[in-house]
C-alpha positions in Angstrom: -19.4 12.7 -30.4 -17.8 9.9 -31.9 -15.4 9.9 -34.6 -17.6 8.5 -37.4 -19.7 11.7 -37.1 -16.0 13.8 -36.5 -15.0 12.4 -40.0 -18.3 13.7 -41.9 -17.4 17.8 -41.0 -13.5 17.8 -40.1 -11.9 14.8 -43.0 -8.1 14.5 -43.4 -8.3 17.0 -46.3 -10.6 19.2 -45.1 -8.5 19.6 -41.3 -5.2 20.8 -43.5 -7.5 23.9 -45.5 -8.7 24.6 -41.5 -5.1 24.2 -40.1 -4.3 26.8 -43.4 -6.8 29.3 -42.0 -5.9 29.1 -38.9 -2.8 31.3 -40.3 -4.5 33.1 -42.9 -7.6 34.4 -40.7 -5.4 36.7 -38.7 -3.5 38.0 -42.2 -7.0 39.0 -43.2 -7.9 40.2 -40.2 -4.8 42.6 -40.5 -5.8 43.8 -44.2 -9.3 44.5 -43.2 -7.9 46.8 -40.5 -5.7 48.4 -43.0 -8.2 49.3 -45.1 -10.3 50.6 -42.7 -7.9 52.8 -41.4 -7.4 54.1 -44.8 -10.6 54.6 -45.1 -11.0 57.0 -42.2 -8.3 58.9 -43.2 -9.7 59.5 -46.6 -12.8 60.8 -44.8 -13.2 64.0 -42.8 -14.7 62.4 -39.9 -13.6 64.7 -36.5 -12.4 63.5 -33.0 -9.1 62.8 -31.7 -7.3 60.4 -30.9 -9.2 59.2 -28.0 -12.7 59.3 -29.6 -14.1 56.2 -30.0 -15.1 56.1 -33.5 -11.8 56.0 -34.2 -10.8 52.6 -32.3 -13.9 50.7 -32.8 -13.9 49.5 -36.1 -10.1 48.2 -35.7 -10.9 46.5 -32.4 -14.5 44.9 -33.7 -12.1 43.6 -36.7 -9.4 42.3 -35.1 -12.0 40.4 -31.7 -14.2 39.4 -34.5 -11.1 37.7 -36.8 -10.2 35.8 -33.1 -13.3 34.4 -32.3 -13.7 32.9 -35.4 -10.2 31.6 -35.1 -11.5 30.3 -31.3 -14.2 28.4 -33.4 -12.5 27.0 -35.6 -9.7 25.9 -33.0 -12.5 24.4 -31.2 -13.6 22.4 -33.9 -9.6 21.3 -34.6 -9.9 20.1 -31.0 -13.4 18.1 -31.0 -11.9 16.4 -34.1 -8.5 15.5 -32.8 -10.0 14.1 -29.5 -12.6 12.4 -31.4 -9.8 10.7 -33.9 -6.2 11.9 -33.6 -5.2 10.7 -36.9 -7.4 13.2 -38.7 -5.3 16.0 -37.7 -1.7 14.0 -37.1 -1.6 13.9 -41.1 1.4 16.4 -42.8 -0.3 18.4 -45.0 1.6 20.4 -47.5 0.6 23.2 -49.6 1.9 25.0 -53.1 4.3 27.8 -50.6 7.5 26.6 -51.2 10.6 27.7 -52.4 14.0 26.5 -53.8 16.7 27.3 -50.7 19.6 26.2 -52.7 22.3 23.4 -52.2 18.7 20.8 -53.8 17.1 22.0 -50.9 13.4 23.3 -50.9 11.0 24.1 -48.1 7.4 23.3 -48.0 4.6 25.0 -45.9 4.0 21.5 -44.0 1.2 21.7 -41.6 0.0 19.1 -38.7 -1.1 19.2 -35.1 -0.7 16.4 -32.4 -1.8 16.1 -28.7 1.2 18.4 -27.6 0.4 21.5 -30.3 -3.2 21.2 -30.5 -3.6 22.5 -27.0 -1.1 25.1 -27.2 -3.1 26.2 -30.4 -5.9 26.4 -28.1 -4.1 28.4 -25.4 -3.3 30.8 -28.3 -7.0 31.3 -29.7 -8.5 31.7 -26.0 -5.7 34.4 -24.5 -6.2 36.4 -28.0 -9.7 37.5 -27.8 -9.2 38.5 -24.0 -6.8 40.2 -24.4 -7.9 42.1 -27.2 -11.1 42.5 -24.8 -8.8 43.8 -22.2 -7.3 46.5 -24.5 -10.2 48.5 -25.1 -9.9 50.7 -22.0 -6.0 51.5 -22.4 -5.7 51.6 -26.0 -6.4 54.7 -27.3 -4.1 56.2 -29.9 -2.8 54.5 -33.5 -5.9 52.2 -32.2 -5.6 50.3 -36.3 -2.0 50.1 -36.3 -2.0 48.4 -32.1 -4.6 46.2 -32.8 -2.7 45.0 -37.2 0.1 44.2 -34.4 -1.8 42.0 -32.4 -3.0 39.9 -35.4 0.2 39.6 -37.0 1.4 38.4 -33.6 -1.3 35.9 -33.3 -0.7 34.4 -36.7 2.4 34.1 -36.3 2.4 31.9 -32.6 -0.3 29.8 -34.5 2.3 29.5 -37.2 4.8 27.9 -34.8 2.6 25.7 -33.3 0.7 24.3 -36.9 4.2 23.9 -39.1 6.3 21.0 -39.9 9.0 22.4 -42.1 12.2 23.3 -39.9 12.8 26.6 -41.8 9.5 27.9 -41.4 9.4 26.9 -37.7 12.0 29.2 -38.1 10.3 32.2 -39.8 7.5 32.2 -37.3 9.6 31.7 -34.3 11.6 34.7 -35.2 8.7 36.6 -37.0 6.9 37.2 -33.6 9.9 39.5 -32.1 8.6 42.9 -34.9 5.1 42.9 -33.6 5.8 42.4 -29.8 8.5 44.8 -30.0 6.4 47.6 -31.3 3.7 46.9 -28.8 6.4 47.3 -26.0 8.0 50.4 -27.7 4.8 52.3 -28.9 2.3 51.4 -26.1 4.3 50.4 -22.7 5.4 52.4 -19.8 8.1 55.2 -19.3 10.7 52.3 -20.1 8.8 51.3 -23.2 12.3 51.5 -25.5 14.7 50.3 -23.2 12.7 47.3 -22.4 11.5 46.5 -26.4 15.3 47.0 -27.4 16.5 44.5 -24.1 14.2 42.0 -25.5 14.8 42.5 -29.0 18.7 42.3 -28.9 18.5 39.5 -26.3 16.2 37.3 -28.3 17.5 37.8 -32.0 21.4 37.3 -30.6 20.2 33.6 -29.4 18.4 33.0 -32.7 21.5 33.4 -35.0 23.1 30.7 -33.3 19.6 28.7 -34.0 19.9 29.7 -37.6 23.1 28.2 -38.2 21.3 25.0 -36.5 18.3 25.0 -38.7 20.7 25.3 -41.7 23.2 23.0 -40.9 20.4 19.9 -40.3 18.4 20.9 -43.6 21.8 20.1 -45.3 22.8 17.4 -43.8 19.0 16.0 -44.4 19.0 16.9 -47.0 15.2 18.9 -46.6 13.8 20.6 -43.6 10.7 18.4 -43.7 10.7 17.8 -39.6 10.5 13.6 -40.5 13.4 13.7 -42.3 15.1 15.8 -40.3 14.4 14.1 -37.3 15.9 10.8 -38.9 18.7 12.6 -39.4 19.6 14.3 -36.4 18.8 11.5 -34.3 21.4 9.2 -36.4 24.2 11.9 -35.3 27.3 11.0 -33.1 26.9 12.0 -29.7 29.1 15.0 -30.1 27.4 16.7 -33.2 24.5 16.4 -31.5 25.3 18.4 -28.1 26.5 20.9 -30.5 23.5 21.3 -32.4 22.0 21.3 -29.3 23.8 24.3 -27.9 23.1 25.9 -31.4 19.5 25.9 -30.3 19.7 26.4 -27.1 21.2 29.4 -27.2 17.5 30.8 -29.0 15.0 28.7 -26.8 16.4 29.2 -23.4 16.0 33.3 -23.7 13.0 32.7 -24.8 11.9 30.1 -22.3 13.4 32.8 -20.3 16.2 29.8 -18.5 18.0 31.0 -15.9 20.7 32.9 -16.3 18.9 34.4 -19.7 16.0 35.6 -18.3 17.2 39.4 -17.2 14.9 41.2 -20.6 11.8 39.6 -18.9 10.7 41.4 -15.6 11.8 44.6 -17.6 9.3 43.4 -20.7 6.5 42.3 -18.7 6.9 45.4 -16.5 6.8 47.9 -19.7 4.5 46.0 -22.0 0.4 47.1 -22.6 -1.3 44.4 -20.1 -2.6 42.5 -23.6 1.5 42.4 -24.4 2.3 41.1 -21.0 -0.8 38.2 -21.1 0.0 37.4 -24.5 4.1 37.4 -23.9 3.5 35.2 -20.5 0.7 33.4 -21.8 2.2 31.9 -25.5 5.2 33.3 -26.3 7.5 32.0 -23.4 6.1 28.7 -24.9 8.1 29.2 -27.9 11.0 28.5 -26.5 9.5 25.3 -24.2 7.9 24.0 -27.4 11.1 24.4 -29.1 12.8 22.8 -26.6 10.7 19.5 -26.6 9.6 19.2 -30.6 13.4 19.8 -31.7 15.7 19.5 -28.9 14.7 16.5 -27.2 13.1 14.5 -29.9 15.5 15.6 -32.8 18.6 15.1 -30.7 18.0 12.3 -28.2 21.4 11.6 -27.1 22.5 15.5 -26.9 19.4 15.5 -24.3 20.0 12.6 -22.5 23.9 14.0 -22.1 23.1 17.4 -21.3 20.0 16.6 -18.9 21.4 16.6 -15.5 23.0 20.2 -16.6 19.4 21.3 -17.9 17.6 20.0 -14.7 20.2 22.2 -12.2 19.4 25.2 -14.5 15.6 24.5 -14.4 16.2 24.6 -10.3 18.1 27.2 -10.0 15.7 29.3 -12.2 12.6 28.2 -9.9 14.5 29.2 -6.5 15.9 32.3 -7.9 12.7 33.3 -9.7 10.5 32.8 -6.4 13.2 34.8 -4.3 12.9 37.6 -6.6 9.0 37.7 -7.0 9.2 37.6 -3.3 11.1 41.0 -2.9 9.0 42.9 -5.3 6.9 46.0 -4.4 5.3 46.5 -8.2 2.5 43.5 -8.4 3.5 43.0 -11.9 7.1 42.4 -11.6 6.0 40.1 -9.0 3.9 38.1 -11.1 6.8 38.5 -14.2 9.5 36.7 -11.6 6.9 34.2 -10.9 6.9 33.3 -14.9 10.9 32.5 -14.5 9.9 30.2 -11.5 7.1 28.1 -13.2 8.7 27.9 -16.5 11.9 26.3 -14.3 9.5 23.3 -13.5 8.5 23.3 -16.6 12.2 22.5 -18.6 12.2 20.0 -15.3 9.5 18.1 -16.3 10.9 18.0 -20.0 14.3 16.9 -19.1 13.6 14.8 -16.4 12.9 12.6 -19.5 10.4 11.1 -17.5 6.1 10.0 -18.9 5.0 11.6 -15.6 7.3 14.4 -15.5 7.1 14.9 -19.6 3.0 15.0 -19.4 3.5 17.8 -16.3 5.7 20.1 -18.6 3.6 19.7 -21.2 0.7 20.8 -18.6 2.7 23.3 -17.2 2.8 25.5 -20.4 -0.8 25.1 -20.7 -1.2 25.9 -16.9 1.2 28.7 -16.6 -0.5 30.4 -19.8 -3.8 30.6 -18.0 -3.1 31.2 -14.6 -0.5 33.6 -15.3 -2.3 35.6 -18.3 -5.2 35.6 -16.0 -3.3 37.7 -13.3 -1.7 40.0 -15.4 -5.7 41.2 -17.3 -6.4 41.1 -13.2 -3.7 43.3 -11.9 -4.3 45.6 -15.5 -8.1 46.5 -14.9 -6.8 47.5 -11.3 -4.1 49.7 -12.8 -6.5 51.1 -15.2 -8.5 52.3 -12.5 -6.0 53.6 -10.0 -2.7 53.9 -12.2 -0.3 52.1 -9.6 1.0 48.8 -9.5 2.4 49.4 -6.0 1.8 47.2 -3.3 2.4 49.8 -0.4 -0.5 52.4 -2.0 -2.8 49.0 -2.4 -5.2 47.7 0.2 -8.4 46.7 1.2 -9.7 46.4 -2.3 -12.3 43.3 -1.6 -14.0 46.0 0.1 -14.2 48.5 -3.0 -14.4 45.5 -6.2 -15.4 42.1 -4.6 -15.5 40.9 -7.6 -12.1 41.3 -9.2 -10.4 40.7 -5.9 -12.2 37.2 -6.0 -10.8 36.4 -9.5 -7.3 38.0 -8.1 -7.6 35.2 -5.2 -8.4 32.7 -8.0 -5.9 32.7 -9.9 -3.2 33.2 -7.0 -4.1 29.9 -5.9 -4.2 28.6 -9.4 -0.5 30.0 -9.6 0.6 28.9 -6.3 -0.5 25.1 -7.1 -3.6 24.8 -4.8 -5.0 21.4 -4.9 -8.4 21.2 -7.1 -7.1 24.0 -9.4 -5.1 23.4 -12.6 -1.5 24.4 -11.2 -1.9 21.6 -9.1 -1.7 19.1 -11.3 1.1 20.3 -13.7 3.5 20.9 -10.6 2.5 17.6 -8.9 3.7 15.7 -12.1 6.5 17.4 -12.4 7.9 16.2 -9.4 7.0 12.7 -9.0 8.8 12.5 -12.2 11.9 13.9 -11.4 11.4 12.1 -8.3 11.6 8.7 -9.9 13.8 9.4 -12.6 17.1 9.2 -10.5 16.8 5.4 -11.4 16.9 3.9 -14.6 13.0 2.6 -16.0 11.3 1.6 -19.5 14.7 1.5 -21.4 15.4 5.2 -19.9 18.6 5.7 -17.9 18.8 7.8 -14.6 18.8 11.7 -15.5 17.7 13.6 -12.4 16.3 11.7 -9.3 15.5 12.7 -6.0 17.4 15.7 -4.9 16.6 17.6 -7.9 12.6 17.1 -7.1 13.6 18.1 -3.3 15.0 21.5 -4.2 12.4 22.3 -6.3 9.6 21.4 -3.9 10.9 24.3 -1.8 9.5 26.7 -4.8 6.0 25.4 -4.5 6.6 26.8 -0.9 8.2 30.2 -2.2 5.4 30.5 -4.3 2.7 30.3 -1.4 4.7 33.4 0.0 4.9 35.4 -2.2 1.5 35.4 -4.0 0.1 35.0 -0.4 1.9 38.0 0.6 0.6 39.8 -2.8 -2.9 38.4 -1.9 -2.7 39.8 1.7 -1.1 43.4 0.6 -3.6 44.1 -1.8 -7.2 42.4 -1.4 -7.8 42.4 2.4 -6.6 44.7 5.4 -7.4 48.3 5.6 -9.1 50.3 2.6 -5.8 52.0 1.0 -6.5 54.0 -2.5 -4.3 56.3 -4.2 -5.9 59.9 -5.6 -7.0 59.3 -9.6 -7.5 62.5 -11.1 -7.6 60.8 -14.7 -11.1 61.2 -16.6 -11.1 57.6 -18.6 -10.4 56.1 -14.9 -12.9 58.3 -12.7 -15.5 56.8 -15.6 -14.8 53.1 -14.7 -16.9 52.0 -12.1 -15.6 50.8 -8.8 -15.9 46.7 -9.7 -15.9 44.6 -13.0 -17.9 46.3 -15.8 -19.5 43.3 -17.9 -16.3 43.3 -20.8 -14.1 42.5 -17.5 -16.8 39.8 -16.5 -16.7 38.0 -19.9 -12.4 38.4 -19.7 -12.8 36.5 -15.8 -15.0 34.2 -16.7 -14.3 32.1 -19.1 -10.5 32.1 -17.8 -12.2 30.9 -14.5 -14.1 28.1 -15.6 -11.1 26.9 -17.3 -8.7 27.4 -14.0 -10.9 25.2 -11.9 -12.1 22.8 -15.1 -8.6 21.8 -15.2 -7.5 21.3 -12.0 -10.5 18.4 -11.5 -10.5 17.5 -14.8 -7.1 17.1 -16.8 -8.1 13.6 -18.6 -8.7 15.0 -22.2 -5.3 16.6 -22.1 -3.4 14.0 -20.7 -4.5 11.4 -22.8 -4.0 13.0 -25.8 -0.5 14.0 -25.4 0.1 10.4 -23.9 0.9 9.5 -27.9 3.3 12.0 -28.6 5.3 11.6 -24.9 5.6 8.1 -25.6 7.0 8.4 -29.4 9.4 10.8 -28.1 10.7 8.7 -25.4 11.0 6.0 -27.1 13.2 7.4 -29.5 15.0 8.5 -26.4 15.2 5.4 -25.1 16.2 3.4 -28.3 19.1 6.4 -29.0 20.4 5.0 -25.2 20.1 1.2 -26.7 22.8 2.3 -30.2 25.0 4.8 -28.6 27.1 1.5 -26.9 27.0 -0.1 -30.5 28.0 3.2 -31.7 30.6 3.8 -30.0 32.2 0.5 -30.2 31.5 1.0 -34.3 33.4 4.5 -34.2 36.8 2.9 -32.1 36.7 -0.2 -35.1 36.5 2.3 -37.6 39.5 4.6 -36.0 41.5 2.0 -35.9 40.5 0.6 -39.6 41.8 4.2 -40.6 44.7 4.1 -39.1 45.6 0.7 -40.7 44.5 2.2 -44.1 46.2 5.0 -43.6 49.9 2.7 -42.8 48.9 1.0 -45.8 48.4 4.1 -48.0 52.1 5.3 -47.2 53.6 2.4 -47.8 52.0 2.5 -51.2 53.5 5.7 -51.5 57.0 4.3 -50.6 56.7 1.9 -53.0 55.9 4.3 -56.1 59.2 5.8 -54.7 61.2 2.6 -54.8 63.3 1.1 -57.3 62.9 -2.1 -57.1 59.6 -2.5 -59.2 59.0 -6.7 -58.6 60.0 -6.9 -54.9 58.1 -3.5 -54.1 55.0 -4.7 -55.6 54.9 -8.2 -54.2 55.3 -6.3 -50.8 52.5 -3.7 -51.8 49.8 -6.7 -52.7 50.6 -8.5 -49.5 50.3 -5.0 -47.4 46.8 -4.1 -49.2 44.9 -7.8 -48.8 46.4 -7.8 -45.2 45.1 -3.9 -45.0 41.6 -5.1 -46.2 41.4 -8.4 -44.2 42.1 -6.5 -40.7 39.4 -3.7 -40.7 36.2 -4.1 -39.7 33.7 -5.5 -42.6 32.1 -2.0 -42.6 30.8 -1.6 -46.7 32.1 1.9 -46.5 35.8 0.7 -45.4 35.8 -2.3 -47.4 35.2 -0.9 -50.6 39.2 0.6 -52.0 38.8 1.5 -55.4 41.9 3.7 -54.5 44.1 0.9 -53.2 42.8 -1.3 -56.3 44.0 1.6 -59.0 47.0 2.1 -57.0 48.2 -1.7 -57.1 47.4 -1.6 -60.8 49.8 1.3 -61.0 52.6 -0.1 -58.9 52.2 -3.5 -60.6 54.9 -4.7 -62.7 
């Protein structure tokens, strides 16, 4: 398709209404469930809680509100590889509101080559999971599956805005569903693990808060273009702090090691559509956050702060591979693994790096997959034997050949077999930490060659463990524990066709991937290079800059001699001698600072000498 015939069904206009709906769809998609839930409690209908009239209807709504969002995401796609520009557009619409201080936020909306994909991660994981809900689901069915939509708009939300406060609002609007999801529907620990994550989370994001508000001021707006101007134009020091500000609510979320101790607990606790959706989006939060406002709103704070970011990034890939390795419960294995990938992820993004940028970027799409994949896996397994444990697990590829072959699959997606997607992601990763221990394209040094060796050894970790999980529970000696349940004993033995159409397509997109990455990599070239550019032309000033901030000093300092002996000479008594001293101290003032506008304009000194005149 080429993008004439893109521009006659997806125009500049027409992409922000679609970008709108994107949002909205899933809103909808949460009334209509209300109201059908209403609805059935205004009738008399019988059954309890686990008849199926009572879970269909909020299930058909909310898989039926995601596909259509998976169409339309698809058609965002076609148009924004057919002609970027279409989409890259800020479109604004009438929700705003006055914030105070002059400030108003605008519901700014756009998409690039890095968001458009993680919009499409979003629309494909929804629907499967949903899919892979109908089995376990089966109490407050309408209020589980409002949840799930509000939780889907609001990831779409982060991904679509360009308004700094409501990045904000979405970012932090996606703990209340998740929370309930873990508390209401997860395992014995349900509470303990929904309050870990939710106290964990919102602490980091008050610190972020005071960011967002502090650069809206200073900018003036929270439109991200002219925030980006200004935070970018800030010394070296204000920036790491604003940095740190942030930080402190992206790197639990990421999780970054040492925040990451609420995940294995969450993903262990959480309804398996909670655990795909938590490992397959919303750990991308905090990466996206990282990248879109860390990096390219504050340039210099990353550049100064990189080499700290990279050993963090390592030490979270060793430490996370370690500690999937030990693990008996398969899905504590695979939520340890999340910490590891994620750490070559924030490597690729602060290696600061094309290569290593483009791999992060493909890691978070990668990781989403894979990673979701396994956790619907090891959740039809649990649904028909109600164990996660490793030791009363075995032989299954004798029992469901099927879903052990998609298990297998997506191991080796994980574990970064060449010819599948995880491949390629880890593989850019390091060569671009590799290379970026010297300076290149205007970039200076950042992490280099040790930093890539270290975390080479957690490609290796990885093969272990998933191996080890691989070996355990697919092949050896037929091991099954006694089910007494009666929803399990009706599940058959291997996939049932809803568990086909949940592999499937995540299959085809697991090996699609790892032969075929050009349409993502070429679209997110763009953005990489705008943001490193920006990078590099922050490295170019900051010399300049400093230079400029010692002159100014020691301008002030000169000012600040002259203002006190204007003060001296108020004081003094002898009014002719005093003031021919003052004018000679104030032109000799003004004629030794720097010819800065700001310094050289003294209405003060000039009322001052008027005053002191005789």
């Amino acid at each position: 398709m080429d993008a004439t015939l893109a521009t006659t069904w997806m125009t500049s206009a027409t992409a922000g209404w679609a970008m709108l709906a994107l949002i909205g769809l899933p809103l909808l998609g949460v009334a209509l469930i209300a109201l059908a839930s209403i609805g059935r409690e205004r009738s008399d209908l019988p059954g309890g809680e686990d008849a199926a009239s009572g879970r269909r209807v909020p299930f058909a709504i909310a898989l039926a509100t995601s596909l259509v969002v998976l169409l339309l995401t698809a058609a965002l796609v076609a148009a924004h590889l057919c002609d970027p520009k279409t989409l890259s557009g800020s479109h604004e619409f009438a929700v705003c509101w006055f914030v105070g201080g002059g400030l108003y936020s605008s519901l700014s909306l756009s998409v690039d080559g890095i968001s458009v994909w993680l919009i499409a991660l979003t629309a494909v994981l929804m629907p499967l999971a949903l899919m892979g809900s109908w089995h376990s689901i089966r109490r407050q069915c309408g209020v589980y599956y409002g949840l799930m939509m509000l939780l889907h708009a609001a990831m779409l939300g982060v991904f679509l805005v360009r308004d700094l406060l409501w990045f904000y609002i979405f970012f932090e609007f996606t703990l209340i569903p998740l929370f309930f999801l873990i508390s209401l529907w997860g395992g014995s620990q349900r509470r303990r693990a929904a309050y870990k994550f939710f106290v964990y989370t919102l602490a980091g994001s008050m610190l972020t808060l005071a960011g967002v508000l502090y650069l809206g001021v200073k900018a003036g707006s929270f439109d991200f273009r002219l925030v980006r101007l200004t935070a970018s134009s800030l010394p070296l020091r204000e920036q790491v702090i604003l940095f740190l500000a942030f930080f402190a609510g992206f790197a639990i979320k990421v999780p970054l090691f040492p925040f990451h101790t609420w995940l294995p607990l969450a993903h262990t606790e959480a309804p398996t559509a909670g655990s795909v959706i938590l490992a397959g989006v919303l750990l991308k939060l905090g990466t996206y956050g990282f990248l879109r406002i860390g990096i390219d709103f504050m340039p210099a704070a990353a550049l100064a702060v990189a080499p700290w970011m990279g050993g963090l990034a390592v030490a979270g890939i060793l430490y996370g591979a370690l500690g999937a390795w030990v693990q008996s419960d398969v899905k504590k294995l695979v939520a340890y693994s999340s910490i590891s990938h994620l750490g070559f992820c924030m490597l690729g993004l602060f290696a600061l790096r094309p290569e290593a940028l483009t791999g992060g970027i493909l890691v978070m799409v990668n990781h989403g997959l894979s990673t979701g994949a396994l956790f619907l896996v090891i959740g039809m397994i649990y649904e028909r034997y109600h164990t996660r444990q490793m030791s009363e697990l075995g032989g299954l590829a004798r029992r469901m050949p099927v879903i052990s072959f998609f298990l297998v699959l997506f191991a080796l997606s994980s574990l970064g077999m060449p010819g599948l997607n995880g491949f390629v992601s880890e593989f850019l990763v390091l060569l671009g930490t590799f290379v970026s221990g010297r300076p290149a394209g205007g970039l200076p040094a950042t992490l280099g060659i040790g930093f890539a060796a270290v975390a080479a050894l957690g490609v290796i970790l990885s093969a272990v463990y998933l191996l080890h999980m691989v070996r355990q529970v697919v092949f050896g000696q037929l091991k099954e524990p006694e089910v007494h349940d009666e929803p399990s004993a009706r599940l058959p033995a291997d996939a049932t066709g809803r568990e086909w159409a949940i592999m499937l397509p995540l299959g085809v997109l697991v090996v699609l991937l790892g032969v075929w990455p050009m349409p993502i990599t070429q679209s997110i070239r763009g953005p990489v290079d705008e943001i490193l550019s920006n990078v590099a032309a922050t490295q170019k000033t900051q010399p300049a800059e400093r230079a400029a901030a010692g002159a100014q000093k020691a301008g002030d300092e000169e000012i600040s001699n002259c203002e006190l002996k204007i003060e001296n000479c108020r004081l003094g008594e002898d009014g002719p001698v005093a003031s021919a001293n003052l004018r000679f101290e104030i032109f000799n003032c003004q004629f030794s600072i720097p010819p800065r506008p700001a310094v050289a304009a003294t209405p003060r000194a000039s009322r001052i000498r008027e005053d002191c005149a005789p």
